[in-house]
C-alpha positions in Angstrom: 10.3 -14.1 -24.0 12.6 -13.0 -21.1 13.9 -9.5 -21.2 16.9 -7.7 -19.5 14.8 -6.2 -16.3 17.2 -4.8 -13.7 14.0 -3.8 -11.1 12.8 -7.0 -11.3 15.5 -9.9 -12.3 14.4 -12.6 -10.5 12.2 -15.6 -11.5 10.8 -18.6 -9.2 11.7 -22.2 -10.6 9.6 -25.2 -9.4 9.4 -29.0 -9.9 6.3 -31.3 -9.7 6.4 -34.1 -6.5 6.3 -37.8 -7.6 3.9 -38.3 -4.7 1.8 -35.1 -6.3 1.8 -31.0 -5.0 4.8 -29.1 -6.3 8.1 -27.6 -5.1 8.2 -24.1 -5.2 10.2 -21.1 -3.4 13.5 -22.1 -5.8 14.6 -18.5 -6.8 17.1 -18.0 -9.4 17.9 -14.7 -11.2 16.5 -14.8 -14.8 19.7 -14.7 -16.9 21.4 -17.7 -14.4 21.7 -20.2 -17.1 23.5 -22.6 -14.7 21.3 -22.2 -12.1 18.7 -23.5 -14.5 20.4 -26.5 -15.7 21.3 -27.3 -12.2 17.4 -27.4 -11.6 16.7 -29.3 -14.5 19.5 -32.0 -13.7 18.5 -31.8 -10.1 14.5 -33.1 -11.2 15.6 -34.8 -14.1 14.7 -32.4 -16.3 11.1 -34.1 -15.9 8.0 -31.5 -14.9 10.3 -28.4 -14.4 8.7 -24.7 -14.5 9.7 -21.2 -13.7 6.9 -18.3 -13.4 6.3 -15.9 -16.5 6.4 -12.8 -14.0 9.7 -11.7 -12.9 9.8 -10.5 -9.5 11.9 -7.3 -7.6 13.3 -9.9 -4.4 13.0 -13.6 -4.2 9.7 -13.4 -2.7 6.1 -13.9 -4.4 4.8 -10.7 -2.4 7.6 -8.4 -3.6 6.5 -6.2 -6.9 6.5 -7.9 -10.2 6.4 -7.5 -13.9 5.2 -9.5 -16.9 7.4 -9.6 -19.8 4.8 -10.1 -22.5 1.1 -11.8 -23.4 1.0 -15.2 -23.1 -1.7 -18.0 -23.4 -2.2 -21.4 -22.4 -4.5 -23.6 -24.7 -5.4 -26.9 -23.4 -8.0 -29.4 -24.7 -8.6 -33.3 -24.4 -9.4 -33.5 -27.8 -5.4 -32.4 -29.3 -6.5 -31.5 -32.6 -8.9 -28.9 -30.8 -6.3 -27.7 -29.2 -4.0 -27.4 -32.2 -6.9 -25.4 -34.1 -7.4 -23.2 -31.0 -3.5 -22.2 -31.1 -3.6 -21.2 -34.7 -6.7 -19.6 -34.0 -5.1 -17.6 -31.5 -2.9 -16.7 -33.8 -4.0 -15.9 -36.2 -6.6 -13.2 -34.3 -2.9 -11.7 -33.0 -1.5 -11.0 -36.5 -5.0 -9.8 -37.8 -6.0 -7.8 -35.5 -2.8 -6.6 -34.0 -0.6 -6.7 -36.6 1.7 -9.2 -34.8 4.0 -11.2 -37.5 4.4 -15.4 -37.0 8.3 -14.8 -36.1 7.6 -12.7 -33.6 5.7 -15.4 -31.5 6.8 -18.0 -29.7 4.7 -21.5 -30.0 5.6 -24.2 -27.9 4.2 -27.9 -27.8 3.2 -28.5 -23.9 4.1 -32.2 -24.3 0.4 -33.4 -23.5 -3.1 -31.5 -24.1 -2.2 -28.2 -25.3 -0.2 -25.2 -26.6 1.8 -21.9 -25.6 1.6 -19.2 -27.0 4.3 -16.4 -25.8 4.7 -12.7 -27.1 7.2 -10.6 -26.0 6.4 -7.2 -24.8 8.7 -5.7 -26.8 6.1 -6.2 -29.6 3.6 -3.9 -27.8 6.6 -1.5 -27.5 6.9 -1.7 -23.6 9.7 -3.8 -22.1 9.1 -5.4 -18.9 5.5 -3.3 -18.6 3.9 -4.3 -14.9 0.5 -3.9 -16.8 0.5 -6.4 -19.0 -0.6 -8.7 -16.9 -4.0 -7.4 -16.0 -3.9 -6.3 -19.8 -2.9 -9.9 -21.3 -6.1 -11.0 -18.9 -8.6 -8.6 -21.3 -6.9 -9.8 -24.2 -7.1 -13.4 -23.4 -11.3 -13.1 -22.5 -11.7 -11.1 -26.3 -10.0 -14.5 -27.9 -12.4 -16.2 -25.7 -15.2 -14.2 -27.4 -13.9 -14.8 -30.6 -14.2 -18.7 -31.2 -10.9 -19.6 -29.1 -12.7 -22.3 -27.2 -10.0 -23.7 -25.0 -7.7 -20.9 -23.7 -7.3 -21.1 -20.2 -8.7 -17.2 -18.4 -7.4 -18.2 -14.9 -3.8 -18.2 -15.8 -2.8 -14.5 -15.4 -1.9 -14.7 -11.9 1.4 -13.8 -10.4 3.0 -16.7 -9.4 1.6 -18.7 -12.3 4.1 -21.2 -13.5 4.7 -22.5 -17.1 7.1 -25.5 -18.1 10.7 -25.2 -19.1 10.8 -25.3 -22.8 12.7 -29.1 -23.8 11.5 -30.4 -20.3 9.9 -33.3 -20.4 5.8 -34.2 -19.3 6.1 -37.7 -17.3 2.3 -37.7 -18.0 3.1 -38.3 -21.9 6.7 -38.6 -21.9 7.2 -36.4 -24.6 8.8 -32.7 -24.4 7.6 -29.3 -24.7 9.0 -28.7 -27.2 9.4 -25.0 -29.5 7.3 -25.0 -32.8 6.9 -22.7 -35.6 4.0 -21.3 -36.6 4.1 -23.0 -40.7 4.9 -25.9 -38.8 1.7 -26.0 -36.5 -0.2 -24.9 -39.6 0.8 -26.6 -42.3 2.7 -30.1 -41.1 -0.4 -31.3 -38.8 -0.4 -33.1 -35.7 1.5 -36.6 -35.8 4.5 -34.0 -37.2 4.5 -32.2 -33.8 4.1 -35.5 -31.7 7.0 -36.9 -33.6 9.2 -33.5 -32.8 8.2 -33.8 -29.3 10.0 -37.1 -28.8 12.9 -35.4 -28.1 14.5 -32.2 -27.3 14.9 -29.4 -30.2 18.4 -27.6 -29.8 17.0 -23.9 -29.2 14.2 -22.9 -26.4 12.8 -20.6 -28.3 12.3 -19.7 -32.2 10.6 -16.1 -31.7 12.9 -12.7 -32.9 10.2 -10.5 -31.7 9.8 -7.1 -33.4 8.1 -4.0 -32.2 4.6 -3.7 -34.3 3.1 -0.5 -34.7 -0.4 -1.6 -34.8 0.1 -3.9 -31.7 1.6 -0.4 -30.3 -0.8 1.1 -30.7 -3.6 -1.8 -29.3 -1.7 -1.7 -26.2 -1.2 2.4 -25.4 -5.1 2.4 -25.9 -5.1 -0.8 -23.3 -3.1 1.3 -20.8 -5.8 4.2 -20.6 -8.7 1.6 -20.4 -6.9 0.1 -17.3 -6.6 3.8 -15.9 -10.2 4.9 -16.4 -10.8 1.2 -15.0 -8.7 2.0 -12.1 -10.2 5.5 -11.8 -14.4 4.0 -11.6 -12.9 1.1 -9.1 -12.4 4.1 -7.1 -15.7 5.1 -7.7 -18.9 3.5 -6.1 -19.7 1.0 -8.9 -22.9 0.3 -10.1 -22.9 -3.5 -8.4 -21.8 -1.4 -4.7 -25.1 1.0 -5.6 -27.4 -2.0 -6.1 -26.8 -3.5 -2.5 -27.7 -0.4 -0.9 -29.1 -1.8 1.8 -25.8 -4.3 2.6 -24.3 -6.9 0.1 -26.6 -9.7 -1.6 -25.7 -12.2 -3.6 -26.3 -12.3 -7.5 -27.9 -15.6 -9.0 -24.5 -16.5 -10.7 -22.3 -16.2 -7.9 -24.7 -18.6 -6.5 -24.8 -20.9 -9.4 -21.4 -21.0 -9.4 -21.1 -21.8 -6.0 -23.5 -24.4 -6.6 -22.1 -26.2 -9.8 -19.7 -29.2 -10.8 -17.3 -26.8 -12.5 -16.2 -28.4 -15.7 -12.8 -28.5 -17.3 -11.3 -25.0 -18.8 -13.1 -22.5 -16.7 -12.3 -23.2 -13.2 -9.4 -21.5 -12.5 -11.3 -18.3 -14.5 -14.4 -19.4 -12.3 -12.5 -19.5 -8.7 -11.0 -16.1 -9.6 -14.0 -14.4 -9.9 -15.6 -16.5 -7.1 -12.7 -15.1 -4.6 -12.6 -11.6 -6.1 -16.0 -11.4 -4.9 -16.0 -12.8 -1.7 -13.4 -10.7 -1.0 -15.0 -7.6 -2.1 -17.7 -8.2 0.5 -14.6 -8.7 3.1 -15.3 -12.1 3.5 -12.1 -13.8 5.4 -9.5 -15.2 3.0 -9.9 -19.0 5.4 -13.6 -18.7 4.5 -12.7 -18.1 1.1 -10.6 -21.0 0.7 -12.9 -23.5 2.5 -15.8 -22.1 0.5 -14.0 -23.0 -2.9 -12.4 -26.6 -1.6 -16.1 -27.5 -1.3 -16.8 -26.7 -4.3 -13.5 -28.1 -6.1 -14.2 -31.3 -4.2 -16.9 -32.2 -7.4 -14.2 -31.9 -10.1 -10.8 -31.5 -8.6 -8.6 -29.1 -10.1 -5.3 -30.2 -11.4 -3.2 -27.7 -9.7 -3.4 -28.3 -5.7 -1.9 -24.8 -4.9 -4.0 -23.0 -7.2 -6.8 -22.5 -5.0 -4.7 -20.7 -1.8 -2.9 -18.2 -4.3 -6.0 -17.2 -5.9 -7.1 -16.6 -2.7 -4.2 -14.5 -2.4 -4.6 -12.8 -5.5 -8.3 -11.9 -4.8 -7.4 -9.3 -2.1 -5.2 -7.5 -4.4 -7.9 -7.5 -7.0 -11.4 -7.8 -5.3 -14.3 -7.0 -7.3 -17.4 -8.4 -9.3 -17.1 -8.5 -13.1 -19.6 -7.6 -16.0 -22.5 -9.4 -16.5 -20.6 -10.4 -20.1 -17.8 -11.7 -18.8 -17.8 -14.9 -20.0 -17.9 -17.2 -16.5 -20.9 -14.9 -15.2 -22.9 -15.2 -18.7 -22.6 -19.0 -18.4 -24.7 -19.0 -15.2 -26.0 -16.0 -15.5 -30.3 -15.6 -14.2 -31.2 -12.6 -15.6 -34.8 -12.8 -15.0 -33.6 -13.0 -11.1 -30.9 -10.8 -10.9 -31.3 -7.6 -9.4 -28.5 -5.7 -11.0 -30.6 -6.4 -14.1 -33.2 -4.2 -12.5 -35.4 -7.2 -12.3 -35.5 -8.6 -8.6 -37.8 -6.9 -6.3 -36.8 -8.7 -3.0 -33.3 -8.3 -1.7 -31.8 -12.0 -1.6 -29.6 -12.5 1.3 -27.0 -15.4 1.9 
């Protein structure tokens, strides 16, 4: 999925710790094929990853683009999982015209699927957009049926594993798939593949598609006007006229075990609003370790970049998004109109 981008060649590689945590800050420019392999034969080609985003300068705070969509399905239940990928799928090539070839599929090796598009589909090489866009997309699978698809994923410094690397926790390789063979060859097939390495680390020839085009130009202007009523005093500023409150989800959440698949999604919006109300990013981070503490997450780091993140992109989302919905109390909400009594933290 990696194009030629001269502003922005690099990517970060990094290797999971036998003792647990990861090794990061291992830069390497994107078309370094031996520094690769010498990262893969350092680790043993066991839990290796690189980020999706390339980056201008070997440094995480230096500007970045994301060349193409991607999504990360991830279930206990495999078979769940395998639906959800085809499912995602299949909503790509219906809705945006996107043909199987054009996609790449990949096996994680354990609990889930990848799903990679190039953005040379959406007719925009290297875009610094889609990031942010490939969020929206991702949350309108959600709404559609894709059950599993992991929202918290479009961050930066996200890191997704080497393609014919293999999982210790299984074993078995990520391994690239094609689409008739998710669909058609079931399950066991793909866990068979998987027991070894496949000879190419990727089966996609992506082509530009006029309808996905066209999906993503309209994309472009919704993130402007987005951009343009951020700017704006938003209706959630307006309704804390008197100084910030807090909204009954945001203290659900805060109050919850956070299950599996949405707590990366759930933190994001958690720190995106704390930092919206200028809350300090240490606060931040203790006030989300206490509440990871009930179900830890299985990505230690994941907590301090979203913290990170948040700063860039504070904010409260709409009352549909589908975290906020999930503990949403409408009947005491008072951006619903239907609270009386300012709530105070």
């Amino acid at each position: 999925m990696t194009p030629s981008d001269d502003k922005h060649p690099w990517i970060e590689l990094a290797a999971a710790l036998p003792g647990g945590g990861m090794k990061r800050n291992q830069w390497v420019l994107v078309d370094d094929a031996a520094a690769l392999l010498a990262c893969r034969k350092k680790h043993g080609n066991r839990d290796v990853y690189r980020t999706v985003c390339q980056f201008a300068a070997p440094d995480r705070s230096s500007s970045y683009a994301c060349p193409g969509f991607f999504a990360d399905v991830d279930a206990t239940d495999l078979e769940q999982a395998r639906q959800d990928a085809l499912k995602v799928c299949e909503l790509l090539m219906t809705h945006l015209g996107i043909a199987p070839g054009s996609m790449d599929l990949f096996f994680s090796g354990a609990k889930g699927f990848h799903i990679l598009v190039a953005s040379v589909v959406f007719g925009e090489p290297g875009a610094p957009n889609i990031l942010e866009i490939s969020r929206a997309l991702a949350r309108r699978l959600a709404k559609a049926g894709v059950s599993h698809i992991d929202l918290g994923i479009y961050q930066p410094a996200r890191v997704l594993r080497l393609p014919n690397s293999i999982n210790t926790k299984t074993g078995l390789f990520k391994i690239p798939i094609e689409h008739q063979e998710l669909k058609h060859f079931g399950l066991q097939y793909v866990l068979d593949l998987a027991r070894s390495p496949r000879e190419c680390d990727s089966m996609a020839v992506p082509e530009e598609s006029p309808k996905a085009v066209g999906w993503f130009q309209a994309a472009v202007k919704w993130q402007e006007k987005r951009a343009a009523r951020r700017a704006a005093p938003s209706r959630t500023e307006r309704g804390f006229r008197n100084g910030w409150r807090v909204p009954p989800c945001i203290r659900n959440l805060k109050a919850a075990t956070l299950p599996d698949g949405i707590r990366h999604e759930a933190y994001f919006v958690l720190a995106r609003f704390y930092a919206r109300i200028d809350m300090h990013p240490d606060e931040v981070a203790e006030r989300l370790h206490a509440i990871d503490a009930r179900n830890p997450i299985r990505d230690p780091g994941y907590i301090a970049r979203v913290v990170r993140g948040a700063r860039k992109y504070p904010g409260f989302p709409k009352c549909d998004h589908p975290v906020m919905a999930r503990y949403c109390d409408r009947a005491r909400c008072f951006l619903a109109g239907t609270v009386r009594q300012a709530v105070r933290e």
